[in-house]
N, CA, C and O atoms as CSV, one atom per row, in Angstrom:
chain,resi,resn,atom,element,x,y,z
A,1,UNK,N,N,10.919,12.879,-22.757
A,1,UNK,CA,C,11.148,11.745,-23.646
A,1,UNK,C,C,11.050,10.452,-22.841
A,1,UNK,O,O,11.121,10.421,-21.612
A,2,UNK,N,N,10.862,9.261,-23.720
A,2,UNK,CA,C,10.886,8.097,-22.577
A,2,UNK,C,C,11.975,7.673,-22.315
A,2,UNK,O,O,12.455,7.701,-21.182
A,3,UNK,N,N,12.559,7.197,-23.357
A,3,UNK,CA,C,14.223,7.090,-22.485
A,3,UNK,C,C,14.439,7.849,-21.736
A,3,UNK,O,O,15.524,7.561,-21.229
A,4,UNK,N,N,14.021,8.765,-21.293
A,4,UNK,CA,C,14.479,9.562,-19.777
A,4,UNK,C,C,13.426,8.821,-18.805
A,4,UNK,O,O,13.868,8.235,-17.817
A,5,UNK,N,N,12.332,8.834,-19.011
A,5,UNK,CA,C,11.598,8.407,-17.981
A,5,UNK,C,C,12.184,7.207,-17.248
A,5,UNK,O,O,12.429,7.109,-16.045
A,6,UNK,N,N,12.436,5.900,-18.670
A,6,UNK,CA,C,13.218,4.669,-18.487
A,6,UNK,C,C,13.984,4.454,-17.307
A,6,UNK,O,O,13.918,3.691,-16.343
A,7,UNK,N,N,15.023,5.729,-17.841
A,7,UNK,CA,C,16.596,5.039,-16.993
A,7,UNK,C,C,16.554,6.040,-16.207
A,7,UNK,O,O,17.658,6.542,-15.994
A,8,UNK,N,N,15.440,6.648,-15.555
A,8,UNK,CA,C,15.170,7.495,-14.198
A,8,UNK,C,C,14.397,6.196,-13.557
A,8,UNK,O,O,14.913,5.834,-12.500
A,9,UNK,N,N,13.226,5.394,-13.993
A,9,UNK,CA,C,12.791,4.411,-13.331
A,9,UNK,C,C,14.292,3.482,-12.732
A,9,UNK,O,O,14.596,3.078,-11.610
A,10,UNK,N,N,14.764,3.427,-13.643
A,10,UNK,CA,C,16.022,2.233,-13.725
A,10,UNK,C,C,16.610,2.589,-12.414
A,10,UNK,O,O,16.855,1.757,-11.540
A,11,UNK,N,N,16.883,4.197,-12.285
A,11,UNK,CA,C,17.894,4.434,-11.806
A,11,UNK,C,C,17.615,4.874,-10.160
A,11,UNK,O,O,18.419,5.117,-9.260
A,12,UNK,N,N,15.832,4.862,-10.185
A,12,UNK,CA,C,15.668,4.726,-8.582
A,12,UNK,C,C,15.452,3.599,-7.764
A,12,UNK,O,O,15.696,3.488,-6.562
A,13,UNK,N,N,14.927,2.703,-8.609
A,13,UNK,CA,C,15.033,1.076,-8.160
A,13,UNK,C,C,16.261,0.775,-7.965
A,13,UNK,O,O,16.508,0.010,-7.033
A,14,UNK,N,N,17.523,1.370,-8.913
A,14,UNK,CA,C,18.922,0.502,-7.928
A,14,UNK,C,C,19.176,1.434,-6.709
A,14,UNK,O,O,19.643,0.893,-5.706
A,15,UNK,N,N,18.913,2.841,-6.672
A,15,UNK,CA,C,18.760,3.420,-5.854
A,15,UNK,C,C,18.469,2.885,-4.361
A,15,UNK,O,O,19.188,2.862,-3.361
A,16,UNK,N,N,17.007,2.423,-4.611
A,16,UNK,CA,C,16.138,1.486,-3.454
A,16,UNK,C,C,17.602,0.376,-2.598
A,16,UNK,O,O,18.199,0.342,-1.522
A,17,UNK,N,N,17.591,-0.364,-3.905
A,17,UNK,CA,C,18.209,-1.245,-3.607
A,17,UNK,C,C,19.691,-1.214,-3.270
A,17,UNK,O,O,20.330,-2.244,-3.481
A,18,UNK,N,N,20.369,-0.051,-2.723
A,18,UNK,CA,C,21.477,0.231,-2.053
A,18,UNK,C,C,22.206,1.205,-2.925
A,18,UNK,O,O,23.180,1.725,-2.380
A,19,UNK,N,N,21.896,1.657,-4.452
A,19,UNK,CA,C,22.871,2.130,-5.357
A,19,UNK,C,C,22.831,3.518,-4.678
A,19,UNK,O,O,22.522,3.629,-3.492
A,20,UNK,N,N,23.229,4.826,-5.642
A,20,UNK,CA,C,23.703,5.800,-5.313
A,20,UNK,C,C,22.402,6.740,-5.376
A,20,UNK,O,O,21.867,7.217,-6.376
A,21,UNK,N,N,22.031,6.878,-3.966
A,21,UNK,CA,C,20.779,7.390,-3.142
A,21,UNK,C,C,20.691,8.845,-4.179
A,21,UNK,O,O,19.577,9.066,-4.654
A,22,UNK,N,N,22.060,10.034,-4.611
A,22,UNK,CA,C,21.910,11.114,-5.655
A,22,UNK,C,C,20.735,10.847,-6.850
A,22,UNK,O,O,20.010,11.661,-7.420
A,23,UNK,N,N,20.831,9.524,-6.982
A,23,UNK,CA,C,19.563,9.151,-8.264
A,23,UNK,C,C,18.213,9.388,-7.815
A,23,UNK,O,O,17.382,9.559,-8.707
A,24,UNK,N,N,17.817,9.435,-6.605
A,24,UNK,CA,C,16.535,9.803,-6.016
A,24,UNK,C,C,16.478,11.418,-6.001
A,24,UNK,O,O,15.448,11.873,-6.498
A,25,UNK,N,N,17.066,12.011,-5.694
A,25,UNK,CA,C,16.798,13.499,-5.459
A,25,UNK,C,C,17.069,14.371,-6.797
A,25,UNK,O,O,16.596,15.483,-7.028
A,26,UNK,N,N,18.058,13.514,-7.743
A,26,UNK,CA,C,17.521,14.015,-9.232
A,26,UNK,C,C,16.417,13.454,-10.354
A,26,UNK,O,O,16.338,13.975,-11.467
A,27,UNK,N,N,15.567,12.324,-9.937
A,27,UNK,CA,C,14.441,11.728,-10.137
A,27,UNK,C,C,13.148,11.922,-9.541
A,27,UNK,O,O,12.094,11.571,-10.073
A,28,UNK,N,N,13.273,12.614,-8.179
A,28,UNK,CA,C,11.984,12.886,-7.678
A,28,UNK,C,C,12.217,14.391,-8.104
A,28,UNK,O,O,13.393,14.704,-8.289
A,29,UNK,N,N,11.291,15.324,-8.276
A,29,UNK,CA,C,10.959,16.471,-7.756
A,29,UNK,C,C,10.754,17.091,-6.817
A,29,UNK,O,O,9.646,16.983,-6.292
A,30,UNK,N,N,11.843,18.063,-6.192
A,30,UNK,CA,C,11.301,18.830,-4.846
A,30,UNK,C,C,10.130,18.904,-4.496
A,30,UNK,O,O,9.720,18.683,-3.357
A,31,UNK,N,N,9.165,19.376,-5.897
A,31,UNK,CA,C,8.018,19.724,-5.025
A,31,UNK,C,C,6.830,18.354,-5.379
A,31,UNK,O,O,5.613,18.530,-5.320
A,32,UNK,N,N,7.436,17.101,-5.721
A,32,UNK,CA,C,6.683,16.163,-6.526
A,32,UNK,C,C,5.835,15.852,-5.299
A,32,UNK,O,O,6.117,16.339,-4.204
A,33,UNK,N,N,4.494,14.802,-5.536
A,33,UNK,CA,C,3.302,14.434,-4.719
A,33,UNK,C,C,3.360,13.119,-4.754
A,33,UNK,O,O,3.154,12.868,-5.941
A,34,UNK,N,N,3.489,12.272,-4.282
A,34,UNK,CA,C,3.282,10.857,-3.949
A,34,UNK,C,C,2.559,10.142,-2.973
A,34,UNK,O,O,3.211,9.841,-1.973
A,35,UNK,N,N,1.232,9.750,-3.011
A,35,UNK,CA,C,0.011,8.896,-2.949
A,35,UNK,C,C,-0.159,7.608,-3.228
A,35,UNK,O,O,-0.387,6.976,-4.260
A,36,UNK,N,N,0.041,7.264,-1.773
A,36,UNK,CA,C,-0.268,5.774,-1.635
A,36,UNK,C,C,-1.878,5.729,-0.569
A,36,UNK,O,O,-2.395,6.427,0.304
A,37,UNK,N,N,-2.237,4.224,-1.445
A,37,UNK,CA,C,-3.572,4.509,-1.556
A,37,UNK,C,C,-3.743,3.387,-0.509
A,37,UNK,O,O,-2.958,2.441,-0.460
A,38,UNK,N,N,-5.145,3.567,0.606
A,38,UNK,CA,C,-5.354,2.433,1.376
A,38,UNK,C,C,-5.754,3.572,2.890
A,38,UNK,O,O,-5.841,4.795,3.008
A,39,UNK,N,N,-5.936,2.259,3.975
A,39,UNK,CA,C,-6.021,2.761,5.449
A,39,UNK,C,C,-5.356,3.124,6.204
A,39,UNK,O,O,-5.532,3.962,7.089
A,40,UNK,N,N,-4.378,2.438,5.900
A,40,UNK,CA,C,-3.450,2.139,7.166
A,40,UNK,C,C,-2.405,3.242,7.169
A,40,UNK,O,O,-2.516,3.985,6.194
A,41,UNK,N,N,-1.361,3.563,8.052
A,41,UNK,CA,C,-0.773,5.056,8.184
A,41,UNK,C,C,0.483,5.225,7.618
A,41,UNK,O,O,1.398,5.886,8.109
A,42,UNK,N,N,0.507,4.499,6.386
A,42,UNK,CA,C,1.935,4.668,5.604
A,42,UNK,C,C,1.115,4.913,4.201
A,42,UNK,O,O,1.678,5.091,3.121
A,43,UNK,N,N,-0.417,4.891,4.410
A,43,UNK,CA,C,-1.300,5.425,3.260
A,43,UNK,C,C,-1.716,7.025,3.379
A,43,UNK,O,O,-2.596,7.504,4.093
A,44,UNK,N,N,-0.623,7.859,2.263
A,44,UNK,CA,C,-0.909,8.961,2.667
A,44,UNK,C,C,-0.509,9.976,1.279
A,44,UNK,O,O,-0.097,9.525,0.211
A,45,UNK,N,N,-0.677,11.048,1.500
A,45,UNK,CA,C,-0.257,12.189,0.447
A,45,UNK,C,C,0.421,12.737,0.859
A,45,UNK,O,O,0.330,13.696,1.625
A,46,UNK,N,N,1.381,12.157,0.366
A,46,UNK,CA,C,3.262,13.243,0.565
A,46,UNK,C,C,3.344,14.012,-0.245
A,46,UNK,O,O,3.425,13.623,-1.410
A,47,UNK,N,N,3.353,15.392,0.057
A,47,UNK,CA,C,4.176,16.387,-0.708
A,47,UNK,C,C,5.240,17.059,-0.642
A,47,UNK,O,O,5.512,17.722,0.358
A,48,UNK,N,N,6.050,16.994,-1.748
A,48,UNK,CA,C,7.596,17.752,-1.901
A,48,UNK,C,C,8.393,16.386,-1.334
A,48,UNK,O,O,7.864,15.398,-0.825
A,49,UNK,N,N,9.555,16.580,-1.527
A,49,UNK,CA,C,10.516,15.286,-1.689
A,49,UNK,C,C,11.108,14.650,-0.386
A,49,UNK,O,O,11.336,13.456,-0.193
A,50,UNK,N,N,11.343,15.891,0.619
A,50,UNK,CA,C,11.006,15.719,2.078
A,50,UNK,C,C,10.108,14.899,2.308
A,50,UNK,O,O,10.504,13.969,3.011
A,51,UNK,N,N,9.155,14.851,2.042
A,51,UNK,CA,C,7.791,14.452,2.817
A,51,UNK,C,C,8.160,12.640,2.313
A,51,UNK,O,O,8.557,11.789,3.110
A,52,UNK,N,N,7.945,12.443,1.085
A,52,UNK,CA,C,8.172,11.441,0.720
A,52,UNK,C,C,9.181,10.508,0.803
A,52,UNK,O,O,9.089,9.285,0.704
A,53,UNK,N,N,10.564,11.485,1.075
A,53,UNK,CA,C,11.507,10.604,1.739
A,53,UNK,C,C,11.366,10.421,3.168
A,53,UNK,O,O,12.048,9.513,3.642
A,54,UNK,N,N,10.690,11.029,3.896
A,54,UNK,CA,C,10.140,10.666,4.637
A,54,UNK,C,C,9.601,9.687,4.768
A,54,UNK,O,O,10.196,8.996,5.595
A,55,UNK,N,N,8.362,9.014,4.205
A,55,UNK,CA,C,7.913,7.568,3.512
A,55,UNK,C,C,8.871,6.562,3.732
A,55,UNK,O,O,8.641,5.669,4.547
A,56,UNK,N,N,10.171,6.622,2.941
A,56,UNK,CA,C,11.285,5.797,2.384
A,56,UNK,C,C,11.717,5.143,3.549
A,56,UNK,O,O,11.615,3.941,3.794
A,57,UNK,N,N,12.401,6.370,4.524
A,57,UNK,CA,C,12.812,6.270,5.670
A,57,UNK,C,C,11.902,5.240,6.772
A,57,UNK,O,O,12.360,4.325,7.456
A,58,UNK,N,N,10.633,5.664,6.701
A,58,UNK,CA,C,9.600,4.770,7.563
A,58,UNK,C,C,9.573,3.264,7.309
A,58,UNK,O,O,9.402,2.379,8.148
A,59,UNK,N,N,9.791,3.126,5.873
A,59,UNK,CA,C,9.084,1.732,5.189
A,59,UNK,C,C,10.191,0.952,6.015
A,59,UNK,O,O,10.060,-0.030,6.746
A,60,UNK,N,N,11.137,1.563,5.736
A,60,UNK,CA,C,12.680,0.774,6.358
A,60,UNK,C,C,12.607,0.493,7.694
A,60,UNK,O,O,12.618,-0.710,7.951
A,61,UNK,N,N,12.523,1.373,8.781
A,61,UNK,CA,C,12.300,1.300,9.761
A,61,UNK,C,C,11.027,0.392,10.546
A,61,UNK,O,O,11.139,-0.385,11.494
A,62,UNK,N,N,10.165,0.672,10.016
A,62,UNK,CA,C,9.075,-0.457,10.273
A,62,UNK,C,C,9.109,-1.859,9.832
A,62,UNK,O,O,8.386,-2.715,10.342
A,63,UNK,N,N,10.110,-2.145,8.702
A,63,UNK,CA,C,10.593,-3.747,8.347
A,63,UNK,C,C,11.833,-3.731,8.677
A,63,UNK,O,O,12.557,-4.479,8.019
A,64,UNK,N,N,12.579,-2.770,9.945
A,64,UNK,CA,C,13.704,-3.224,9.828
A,64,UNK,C,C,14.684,-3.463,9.090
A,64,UNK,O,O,15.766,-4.040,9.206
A,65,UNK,N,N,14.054,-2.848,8.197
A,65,UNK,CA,C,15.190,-2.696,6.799
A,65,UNK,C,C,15.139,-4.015,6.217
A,65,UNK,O,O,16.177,-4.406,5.683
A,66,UNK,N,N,13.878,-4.972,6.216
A,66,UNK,CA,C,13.641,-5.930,5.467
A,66,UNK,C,C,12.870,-5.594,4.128
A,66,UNK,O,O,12.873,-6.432,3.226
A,67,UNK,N,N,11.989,-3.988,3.926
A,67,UNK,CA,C,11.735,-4.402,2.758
A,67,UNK,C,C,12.559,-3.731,1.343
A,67,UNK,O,O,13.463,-2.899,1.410
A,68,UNK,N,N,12.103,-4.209,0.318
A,68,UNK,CA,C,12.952,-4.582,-1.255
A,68,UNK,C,C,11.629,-3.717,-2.038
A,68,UNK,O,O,10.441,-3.620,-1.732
A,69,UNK,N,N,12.267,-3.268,-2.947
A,69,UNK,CA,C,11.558,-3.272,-4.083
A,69,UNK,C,C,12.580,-3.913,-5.423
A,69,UNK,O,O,13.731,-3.477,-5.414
A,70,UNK,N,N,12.337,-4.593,-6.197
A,70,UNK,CA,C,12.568,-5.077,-7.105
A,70,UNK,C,C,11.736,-4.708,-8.434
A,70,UNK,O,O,10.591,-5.161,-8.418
A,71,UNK,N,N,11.987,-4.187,-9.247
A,71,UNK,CA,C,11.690,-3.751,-10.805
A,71,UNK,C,C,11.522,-4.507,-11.392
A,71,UNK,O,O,12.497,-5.203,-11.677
A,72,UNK,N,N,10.384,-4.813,-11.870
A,72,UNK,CA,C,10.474,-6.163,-13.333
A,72,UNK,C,C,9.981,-5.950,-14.451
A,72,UNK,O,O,10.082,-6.775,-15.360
A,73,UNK,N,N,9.116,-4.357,-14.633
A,73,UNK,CA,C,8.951,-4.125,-16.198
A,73,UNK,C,C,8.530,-2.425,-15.707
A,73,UNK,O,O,7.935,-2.015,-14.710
A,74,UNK,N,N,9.129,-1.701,-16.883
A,74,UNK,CA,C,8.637,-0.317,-17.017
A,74,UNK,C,C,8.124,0.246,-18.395
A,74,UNK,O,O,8.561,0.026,-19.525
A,75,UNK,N,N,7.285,0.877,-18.067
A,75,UNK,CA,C,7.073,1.704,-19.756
A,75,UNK,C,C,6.753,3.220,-19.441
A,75,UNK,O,O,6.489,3.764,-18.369
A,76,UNK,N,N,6.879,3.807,-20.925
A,76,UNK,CA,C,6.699,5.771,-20.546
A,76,UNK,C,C,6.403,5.808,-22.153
A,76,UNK,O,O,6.712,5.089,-23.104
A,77,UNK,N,N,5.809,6.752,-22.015
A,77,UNK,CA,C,5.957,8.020,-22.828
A,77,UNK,C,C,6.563,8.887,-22.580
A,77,UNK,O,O,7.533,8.811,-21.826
A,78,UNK,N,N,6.050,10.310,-23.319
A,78,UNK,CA,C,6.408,12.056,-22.800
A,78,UNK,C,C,5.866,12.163,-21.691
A,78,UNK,O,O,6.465,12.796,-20.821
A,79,UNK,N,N,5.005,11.768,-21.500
A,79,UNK,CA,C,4.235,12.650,-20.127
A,79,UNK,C,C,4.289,11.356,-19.128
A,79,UNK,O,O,4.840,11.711,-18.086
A,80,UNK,N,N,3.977,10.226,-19.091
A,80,UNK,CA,C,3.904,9.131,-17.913
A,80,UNK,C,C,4.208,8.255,-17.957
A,80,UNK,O,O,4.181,7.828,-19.111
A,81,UNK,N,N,4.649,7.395,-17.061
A,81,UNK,CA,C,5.751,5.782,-16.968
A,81,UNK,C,C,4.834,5.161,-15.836
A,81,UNK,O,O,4.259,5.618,-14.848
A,82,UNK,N,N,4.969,3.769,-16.493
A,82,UNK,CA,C,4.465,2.902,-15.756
A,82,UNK,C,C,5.352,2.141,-15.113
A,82,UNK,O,O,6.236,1.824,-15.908
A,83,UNK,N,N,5.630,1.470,-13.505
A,83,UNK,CA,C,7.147,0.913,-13.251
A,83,UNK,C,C,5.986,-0.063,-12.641
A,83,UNK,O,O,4.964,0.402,-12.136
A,84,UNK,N,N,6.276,-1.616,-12.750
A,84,UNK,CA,C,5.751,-2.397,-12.140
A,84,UNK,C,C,7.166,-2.858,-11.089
A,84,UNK,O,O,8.297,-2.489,-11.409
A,85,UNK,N,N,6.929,-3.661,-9.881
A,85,UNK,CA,C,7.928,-3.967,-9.367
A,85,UNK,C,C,6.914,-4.677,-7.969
A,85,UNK,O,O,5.755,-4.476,-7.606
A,86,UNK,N,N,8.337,-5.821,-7.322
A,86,UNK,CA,C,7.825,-7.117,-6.707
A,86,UNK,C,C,8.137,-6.233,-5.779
A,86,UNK,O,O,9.054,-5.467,-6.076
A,87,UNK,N,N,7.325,-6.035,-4.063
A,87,UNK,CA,C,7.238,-5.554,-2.903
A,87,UNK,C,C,7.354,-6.762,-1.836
A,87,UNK,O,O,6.682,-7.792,-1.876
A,88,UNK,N,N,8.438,-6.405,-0.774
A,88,UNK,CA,C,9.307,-7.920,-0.399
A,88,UNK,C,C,9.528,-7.158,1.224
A,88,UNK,O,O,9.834,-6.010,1.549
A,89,UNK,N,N,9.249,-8.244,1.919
A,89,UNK,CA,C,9.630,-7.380,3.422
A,89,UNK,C,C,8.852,-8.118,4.422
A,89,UNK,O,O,8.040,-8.942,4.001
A,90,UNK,N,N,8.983,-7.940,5.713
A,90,UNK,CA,C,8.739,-8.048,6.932
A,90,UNK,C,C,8.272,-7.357,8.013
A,90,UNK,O,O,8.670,-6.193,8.043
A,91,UNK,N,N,7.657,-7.643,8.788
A,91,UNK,CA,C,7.343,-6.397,10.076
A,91,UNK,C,C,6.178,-7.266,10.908
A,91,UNK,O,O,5.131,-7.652,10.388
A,92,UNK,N,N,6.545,-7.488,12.240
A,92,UNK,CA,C,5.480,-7.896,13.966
A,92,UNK,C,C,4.992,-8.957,12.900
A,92,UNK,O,O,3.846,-8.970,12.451
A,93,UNK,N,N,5.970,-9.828,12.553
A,93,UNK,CA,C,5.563,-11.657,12.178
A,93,UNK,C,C,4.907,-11.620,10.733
A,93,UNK,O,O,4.860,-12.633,10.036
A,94,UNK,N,N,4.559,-10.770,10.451
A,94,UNK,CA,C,4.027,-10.606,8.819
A,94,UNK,C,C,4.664,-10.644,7.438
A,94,UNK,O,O,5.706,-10.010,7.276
A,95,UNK,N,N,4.097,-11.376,6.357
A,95,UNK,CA,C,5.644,-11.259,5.489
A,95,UNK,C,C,4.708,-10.337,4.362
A,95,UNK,O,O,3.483,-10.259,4.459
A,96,UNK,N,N,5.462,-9.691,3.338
A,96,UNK,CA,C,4.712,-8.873,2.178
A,96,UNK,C,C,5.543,-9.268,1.121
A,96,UNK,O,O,6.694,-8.850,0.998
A,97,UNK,N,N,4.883,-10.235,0.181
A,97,UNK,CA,C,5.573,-10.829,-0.957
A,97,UNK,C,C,4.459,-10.521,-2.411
A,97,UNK,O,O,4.130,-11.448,-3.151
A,98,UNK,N,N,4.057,-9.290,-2.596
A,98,UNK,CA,C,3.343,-8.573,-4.039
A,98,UNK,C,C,3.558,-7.883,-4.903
A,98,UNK,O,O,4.351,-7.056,-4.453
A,99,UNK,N,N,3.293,-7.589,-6.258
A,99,UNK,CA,C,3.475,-6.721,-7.276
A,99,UNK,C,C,2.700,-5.667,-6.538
A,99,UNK,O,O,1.742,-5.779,-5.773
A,100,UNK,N,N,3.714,-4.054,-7.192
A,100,UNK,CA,C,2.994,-3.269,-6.932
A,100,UNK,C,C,3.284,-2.266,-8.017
A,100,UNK,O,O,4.362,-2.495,-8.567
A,101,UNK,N,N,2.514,-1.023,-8.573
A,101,UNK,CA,C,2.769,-0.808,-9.915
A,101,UNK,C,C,2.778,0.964,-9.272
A,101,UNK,O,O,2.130,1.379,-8.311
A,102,UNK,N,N,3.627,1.673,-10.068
A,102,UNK,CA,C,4.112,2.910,-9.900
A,102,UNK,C,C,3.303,3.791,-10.961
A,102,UNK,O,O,3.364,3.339,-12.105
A,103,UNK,N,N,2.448,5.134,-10.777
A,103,UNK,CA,C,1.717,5.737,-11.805
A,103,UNK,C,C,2.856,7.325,-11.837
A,103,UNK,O,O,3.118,8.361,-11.227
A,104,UNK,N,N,3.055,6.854,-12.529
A,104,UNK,CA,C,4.142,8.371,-12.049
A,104,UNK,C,C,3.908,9.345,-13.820
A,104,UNK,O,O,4.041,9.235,-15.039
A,105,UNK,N,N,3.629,9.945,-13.095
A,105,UNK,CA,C,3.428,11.465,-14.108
A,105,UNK,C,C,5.171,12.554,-14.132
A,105,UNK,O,O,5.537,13.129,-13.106
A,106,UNK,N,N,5.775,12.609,-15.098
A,106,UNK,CA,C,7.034,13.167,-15.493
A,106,UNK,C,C,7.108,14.347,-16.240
A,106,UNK,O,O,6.324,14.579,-17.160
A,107,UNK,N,N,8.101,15.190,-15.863
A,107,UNK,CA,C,8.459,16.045,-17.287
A,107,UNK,C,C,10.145,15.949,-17.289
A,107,UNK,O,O,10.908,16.415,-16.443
A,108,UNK,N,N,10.428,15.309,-18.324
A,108,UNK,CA,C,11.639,14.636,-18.916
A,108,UNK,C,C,12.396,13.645,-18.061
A,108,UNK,O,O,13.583,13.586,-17.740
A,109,UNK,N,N,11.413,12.930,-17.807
A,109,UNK,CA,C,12.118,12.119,-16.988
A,109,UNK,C,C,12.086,12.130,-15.112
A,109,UNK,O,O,12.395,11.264,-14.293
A,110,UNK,N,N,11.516,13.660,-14.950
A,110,UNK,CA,C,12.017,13.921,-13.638
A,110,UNK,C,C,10.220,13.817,-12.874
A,110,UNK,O,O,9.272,14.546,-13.166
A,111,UNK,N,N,10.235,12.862,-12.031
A,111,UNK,CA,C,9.173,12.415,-11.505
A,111,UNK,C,C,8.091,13.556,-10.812
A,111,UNK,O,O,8.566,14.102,-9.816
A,112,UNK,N,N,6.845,13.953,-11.155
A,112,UNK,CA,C,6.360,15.194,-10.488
A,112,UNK,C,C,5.206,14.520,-9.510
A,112,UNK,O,O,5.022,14.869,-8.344
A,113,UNK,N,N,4.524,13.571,-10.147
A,113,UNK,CA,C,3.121,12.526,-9.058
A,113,UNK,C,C,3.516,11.307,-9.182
A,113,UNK,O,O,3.948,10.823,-10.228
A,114,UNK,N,N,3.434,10.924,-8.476
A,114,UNK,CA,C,3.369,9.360,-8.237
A,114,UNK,C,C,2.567,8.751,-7.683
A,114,UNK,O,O,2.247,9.397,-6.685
A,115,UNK,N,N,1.806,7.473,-7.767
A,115,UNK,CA,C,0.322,6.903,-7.254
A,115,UNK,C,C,0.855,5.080,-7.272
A,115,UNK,O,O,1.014,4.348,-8.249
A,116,UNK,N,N,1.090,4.669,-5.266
A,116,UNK,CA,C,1.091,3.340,-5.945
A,116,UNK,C,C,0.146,2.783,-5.212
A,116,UNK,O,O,-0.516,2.970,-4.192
A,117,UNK,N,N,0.356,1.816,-6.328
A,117,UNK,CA,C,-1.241,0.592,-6.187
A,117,UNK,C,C,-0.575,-0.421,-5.749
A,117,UNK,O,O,0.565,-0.646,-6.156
A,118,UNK,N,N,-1.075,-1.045,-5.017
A,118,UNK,CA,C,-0.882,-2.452,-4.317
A,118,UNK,C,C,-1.407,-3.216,-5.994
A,118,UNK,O,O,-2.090,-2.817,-6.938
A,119,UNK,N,N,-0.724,-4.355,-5.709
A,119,UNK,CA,C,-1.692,-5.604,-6.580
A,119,UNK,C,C,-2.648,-6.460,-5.866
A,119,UNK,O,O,-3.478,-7.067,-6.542
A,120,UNK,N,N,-2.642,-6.595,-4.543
A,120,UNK,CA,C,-3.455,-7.224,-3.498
A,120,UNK,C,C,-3.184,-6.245,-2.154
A,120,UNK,O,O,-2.294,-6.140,-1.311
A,121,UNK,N,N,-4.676,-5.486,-2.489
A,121,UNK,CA,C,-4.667,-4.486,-1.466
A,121,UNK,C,C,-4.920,-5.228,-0.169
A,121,UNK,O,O,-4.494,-4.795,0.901
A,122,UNK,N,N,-5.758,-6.576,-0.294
A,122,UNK,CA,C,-5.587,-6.899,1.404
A,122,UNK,C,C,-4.512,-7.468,1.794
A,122,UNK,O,O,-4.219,-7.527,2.988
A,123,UNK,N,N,-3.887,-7.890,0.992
A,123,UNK,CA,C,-2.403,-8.465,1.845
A,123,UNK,C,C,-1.484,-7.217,1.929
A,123,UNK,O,O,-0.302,-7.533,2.061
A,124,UNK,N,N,-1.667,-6.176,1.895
A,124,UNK,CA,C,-1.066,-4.525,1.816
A,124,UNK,C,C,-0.816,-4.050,2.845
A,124,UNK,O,O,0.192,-3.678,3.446
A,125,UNK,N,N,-2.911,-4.142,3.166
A,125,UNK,CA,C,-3.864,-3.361,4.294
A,125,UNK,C,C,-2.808,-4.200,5.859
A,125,UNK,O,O,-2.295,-3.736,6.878
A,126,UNK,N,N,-2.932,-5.741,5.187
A,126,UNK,CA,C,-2.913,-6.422,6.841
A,126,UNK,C,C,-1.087,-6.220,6.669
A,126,UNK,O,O,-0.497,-6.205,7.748
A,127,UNK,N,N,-0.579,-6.133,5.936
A,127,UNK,CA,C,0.729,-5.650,6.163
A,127,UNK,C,C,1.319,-4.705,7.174
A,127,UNK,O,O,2.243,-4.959,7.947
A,128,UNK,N,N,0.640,-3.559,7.055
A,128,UNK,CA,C,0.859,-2.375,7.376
A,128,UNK,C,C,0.190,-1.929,8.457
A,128,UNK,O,O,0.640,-1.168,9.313
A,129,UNK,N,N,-1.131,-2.513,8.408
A,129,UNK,CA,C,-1.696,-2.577,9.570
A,129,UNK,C,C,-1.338,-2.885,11.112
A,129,UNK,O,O,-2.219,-2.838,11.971
């Protein structure tokens, strides 16, 4: 349903943002796939929830725990949710201030693929780079 998808989006963005980290591991899927797209070596295909928190862990560490995600519009159906959200952070003198949009494929809510897109893949690329 989408209200599940909704307030599973809802509920990993406060997640991100310091809330109660349990909302991620009942929102992702153990064995879910998450694909981020690009060159550089935080562009990759994570599989299972390990792998991807794995990801989480890095993003932090490489900005020093400067970057944010911030949520500013979501939509779903039954089967997929769209989460747009502002990407905010730092790292070796660089700043990353872009929309970036979440493709996440669900069953009831509980996240199984996920695909994110930069909104300006070169200010992404030289980010991360």
């Amino acid at each position: 349903m989408s209200a599940d998808a909704l307030a599973g989006i809802r509920r990993a963005f406060e997640a991100f943002r310091g809330g109660d980290p349990r909302a991620l591991f009942e929102v992702i899927a153990e064995d879910a796939v998450w694909v981020v797209n690009g060159t550089v070596p935080v562009a990759q295909r994570y599989e299972g929830r390990s792998r991807i928190f794995e990801l989480f862990r890095e993003t932090r560490r490489l900005t020093d725990g400067t970057y944010l995600s911030e949520l500013r519009w979501s939509l779903a159906d039954d089967d997929h949710a769209v989460a747009v959200y502002r990407a905010r952070g730092s790292r070796l003198g660089r700043t990353l201030d872009i929309d970036q949009v979440l493709l996440i494929a669900h069953t009831d809510g509980v996240w199984r693929e996920i695909t994110a897109i930069p909104s300006d893949p070169p200010a992404f690329e030289a980010f991360w780079a």
